[in-house]
C-alpha positions as CSV (number, residue, x, y, z in Angstrom):
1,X,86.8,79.6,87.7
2,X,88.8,82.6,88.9
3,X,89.0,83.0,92.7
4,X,89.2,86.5,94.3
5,X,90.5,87.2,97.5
6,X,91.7,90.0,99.3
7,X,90.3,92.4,102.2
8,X,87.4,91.9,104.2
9,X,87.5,95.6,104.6
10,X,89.4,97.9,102.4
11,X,89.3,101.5,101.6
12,X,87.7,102.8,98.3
13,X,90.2,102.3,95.6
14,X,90.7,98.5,96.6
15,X,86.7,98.1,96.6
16,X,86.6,100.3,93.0
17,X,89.7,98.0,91.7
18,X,87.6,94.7,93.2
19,X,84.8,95.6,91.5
20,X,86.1,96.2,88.0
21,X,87.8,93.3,88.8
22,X,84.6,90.9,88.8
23,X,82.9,92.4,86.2
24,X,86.2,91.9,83.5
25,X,86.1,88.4,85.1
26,X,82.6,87.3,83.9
27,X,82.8,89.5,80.9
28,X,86.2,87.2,79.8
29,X,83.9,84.2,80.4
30,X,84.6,83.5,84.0
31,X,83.1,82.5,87.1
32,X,84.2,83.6,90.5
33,X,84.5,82.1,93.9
34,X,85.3,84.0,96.8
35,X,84.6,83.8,100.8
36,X,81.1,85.6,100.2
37,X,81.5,88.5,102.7
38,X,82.4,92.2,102.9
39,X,85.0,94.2,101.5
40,X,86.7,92.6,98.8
41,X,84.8,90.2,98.0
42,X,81.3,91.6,97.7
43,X,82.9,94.3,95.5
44,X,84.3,91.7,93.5
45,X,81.1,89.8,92.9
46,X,78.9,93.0,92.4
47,X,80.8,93.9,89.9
48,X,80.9,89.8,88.2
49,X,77.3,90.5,88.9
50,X,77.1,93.8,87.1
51,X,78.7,92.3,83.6
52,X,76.2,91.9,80.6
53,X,77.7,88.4,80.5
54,X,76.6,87.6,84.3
55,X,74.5,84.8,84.3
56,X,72.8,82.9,87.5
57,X,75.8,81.0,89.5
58,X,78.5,83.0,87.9
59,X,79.1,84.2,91.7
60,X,79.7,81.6,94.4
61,X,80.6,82.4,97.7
62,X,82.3,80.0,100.4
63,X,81.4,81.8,104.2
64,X,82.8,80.5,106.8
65,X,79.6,80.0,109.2
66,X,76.7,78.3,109.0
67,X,74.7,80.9,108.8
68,X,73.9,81.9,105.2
69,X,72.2,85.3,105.7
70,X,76.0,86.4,106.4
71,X,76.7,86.3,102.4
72,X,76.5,89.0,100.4
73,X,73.6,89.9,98.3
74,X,75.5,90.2,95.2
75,X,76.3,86.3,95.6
76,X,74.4,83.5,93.5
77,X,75.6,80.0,95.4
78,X,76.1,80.3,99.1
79,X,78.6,77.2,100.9
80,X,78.1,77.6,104.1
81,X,81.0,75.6,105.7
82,X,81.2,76.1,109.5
83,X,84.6,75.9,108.7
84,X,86.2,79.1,109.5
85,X,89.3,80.2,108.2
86,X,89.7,76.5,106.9
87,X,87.2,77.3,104.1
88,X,90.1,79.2,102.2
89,X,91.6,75.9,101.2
90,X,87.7,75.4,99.5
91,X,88.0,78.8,97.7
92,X,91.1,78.0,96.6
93,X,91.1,74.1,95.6
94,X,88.2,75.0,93.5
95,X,89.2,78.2,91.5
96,X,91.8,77.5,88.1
97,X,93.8,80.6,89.2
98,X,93.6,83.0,92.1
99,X,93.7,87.0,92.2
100,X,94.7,88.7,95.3
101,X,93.6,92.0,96.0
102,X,95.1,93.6,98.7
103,X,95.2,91.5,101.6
104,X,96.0,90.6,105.1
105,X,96.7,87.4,106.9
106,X,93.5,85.5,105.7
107,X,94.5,86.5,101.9
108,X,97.7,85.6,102.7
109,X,97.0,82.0,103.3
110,X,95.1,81.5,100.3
111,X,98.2,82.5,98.6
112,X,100.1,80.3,100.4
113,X,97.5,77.5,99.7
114,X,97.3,77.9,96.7
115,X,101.1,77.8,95.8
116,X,101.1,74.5,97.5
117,X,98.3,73.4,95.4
118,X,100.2,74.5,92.0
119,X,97.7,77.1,90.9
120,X,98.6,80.3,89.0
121,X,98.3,83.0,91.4
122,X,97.7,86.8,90.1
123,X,98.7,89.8,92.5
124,X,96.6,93.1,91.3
125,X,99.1,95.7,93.1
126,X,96.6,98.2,94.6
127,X,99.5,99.6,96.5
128,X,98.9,97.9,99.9
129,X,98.3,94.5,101.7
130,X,100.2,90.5,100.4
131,X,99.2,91.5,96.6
132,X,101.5,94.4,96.8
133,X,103.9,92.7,98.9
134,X,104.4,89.6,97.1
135,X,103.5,90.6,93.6
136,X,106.8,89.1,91.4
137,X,108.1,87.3,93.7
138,X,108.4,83.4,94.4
139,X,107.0,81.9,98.0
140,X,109.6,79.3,98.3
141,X,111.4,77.5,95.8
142,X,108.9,74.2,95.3
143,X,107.8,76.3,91.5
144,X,110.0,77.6,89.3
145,X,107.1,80.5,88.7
146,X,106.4,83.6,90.9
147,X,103.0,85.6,91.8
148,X,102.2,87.4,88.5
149,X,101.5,91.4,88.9
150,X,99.1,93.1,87.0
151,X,98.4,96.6,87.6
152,X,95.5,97.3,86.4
153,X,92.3,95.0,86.8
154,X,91.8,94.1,82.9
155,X,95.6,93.1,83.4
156,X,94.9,90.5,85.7
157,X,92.4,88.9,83.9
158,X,94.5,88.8,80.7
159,X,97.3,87.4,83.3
160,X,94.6,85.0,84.6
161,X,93.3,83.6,80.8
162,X,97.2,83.1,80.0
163,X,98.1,81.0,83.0
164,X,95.0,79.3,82.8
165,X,96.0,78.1,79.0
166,X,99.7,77.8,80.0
167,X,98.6,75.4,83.2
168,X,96.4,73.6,80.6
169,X,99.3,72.5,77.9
């Protein structure tokens, strides 16, 4: 499972990179997980959603109410936490590697998170937000591995599928 974060809101070539983003996902043979809003994440999972390879509960979304008419309609498995911006740690416990897209504080702590948790962590550089910051760089020095940057959506899921197999061996 391939978790993407980023943007609640973002402007339109973060949403068109999201999007292609998903779909390459679930055509690779992916699910995703993702905090089942707005912005980056509903273009993430309409376009998982979009793939001829989608199939029901490819798309799970972790909000951070209760309420689960807040999700996105492009979503298959609402989690409704009431956990707020504690439900990151959720997203990202549960995916195998995690993609940023963009990003501000909230992305940012899922990359934090999941550093500590020793997943692979994949920066598409859209030019802006903590995936363009931090892409190729190293948080601290607890792994001798740094965020991965892919350019181009099909790069990040090639970067995700390799770290995947490398984290496997």
């Amino acid at each position: 499972m391939a978790a993407v974060i980023g943007n609640s809101v973002a402007n339109d070539g973060v949403m068109r990179s999201a999007e292609a983003l998903g779909r390459a996902l679930v055509d690779a043979g992916f699910r995703i997980i993702n905090g089942g809003l707005g912005g980056v994440m509903e273009a993430a999972s309409r376009g998982a959603r979009s793939s001829a390879a989608w199939r029901e509960g490819d798309v799970v979304g972790v909000i951070p109410g209760y309420d689960k008419s807040a999700v996105s309609e492009h979503v298959d498995v609402c989690v409704a936490t009431g956990m707020g911006w504690a439900r990151n740690v959720i997203i990202v416990a549960s995916a195998d590697v995690v993609i940023a897209v963009g990003g501000g504080s909230g992305t940012l702590s899922e990359i934090a998170f999941a550093w500590q948790l020793g997943k692979p962590v994949v920066a598409l550089d859209t030019g802006d937000g903590w995936s363009h910051e931090l892409a190729g760089r190293a948080l601290d020095d607890r792994r001798n591995d740094v965020i991965l940057r892919a350019e181009l959506p099909i790069d990040a899921v090639r970067l995700a599928q390799e770290a995947v197999v490398r984290k496997g061996e």
